[in-house]
C-alpha positions as CSV (number, residue, x, y, z in Angstrom):
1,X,180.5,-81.0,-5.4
2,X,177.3,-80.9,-6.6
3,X,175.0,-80.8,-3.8
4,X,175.5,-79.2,-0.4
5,X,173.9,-79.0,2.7
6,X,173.4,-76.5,5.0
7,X,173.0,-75.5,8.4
8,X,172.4,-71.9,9.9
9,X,171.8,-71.4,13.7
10,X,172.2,-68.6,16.5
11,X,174.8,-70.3,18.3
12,X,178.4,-72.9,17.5
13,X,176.9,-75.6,19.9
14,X,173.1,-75.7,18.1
15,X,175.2,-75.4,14.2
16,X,178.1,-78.2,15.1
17,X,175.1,-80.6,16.7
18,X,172.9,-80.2,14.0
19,X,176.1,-80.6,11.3
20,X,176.7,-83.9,13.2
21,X,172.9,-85.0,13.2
22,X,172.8,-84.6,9.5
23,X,176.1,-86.4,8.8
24,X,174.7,-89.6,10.9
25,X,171.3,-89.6,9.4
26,X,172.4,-89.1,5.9
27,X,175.8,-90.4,5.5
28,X,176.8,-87.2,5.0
29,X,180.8,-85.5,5.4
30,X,181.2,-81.9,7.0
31,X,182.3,-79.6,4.0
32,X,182.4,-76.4,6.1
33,X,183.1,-76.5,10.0
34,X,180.9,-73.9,12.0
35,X,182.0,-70.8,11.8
36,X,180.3,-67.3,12.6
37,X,178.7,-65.1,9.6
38,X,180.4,-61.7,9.2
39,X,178.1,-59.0,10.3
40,X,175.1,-61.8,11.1
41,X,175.6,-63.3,14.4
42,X,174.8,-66.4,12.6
43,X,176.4,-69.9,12.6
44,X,176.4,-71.6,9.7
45,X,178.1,-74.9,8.3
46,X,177.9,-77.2,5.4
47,X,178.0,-80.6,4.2
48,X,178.0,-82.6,1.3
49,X,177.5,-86.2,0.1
50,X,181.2,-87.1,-1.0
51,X,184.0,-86.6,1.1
52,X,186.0,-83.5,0.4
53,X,190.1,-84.0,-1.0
54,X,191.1,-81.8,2.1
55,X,189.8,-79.5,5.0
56,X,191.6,-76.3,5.6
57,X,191.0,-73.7,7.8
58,X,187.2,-75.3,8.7
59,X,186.5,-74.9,4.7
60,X,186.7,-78.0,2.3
61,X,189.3,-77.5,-0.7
């Protein structure tokens, strides 16, 4: 996966609605559920132009 997309936030609800916002408005695929930073307090997610083979545990593989 060449390019990847990401989102970083101070809350799950802000990260997850901004991971959907940027999979509607650029045809993108979630890559990386929401999930807190270790250490940060940060939410952060990822997504990427081409769908990944399989999701597991939140993370594409």
């Amino acid at each position: 996966m060449a390019t990847v997309f990401t989102v970083q936030s101070d809350s799950e609800a802000e990260c997850r609605v901004e991971l959907e916002r940027l999979c509607r408005d650029y045809g993108l695929v979630p890559a990386l559920l929401p999930r807190e930073w270790s250490g940060t307090g940060r939410w952060m997610a990822r997504a990427t132009p081409k769908a990944p083979a399989e999701v597991h545990g939140g993370q594409a593989v």
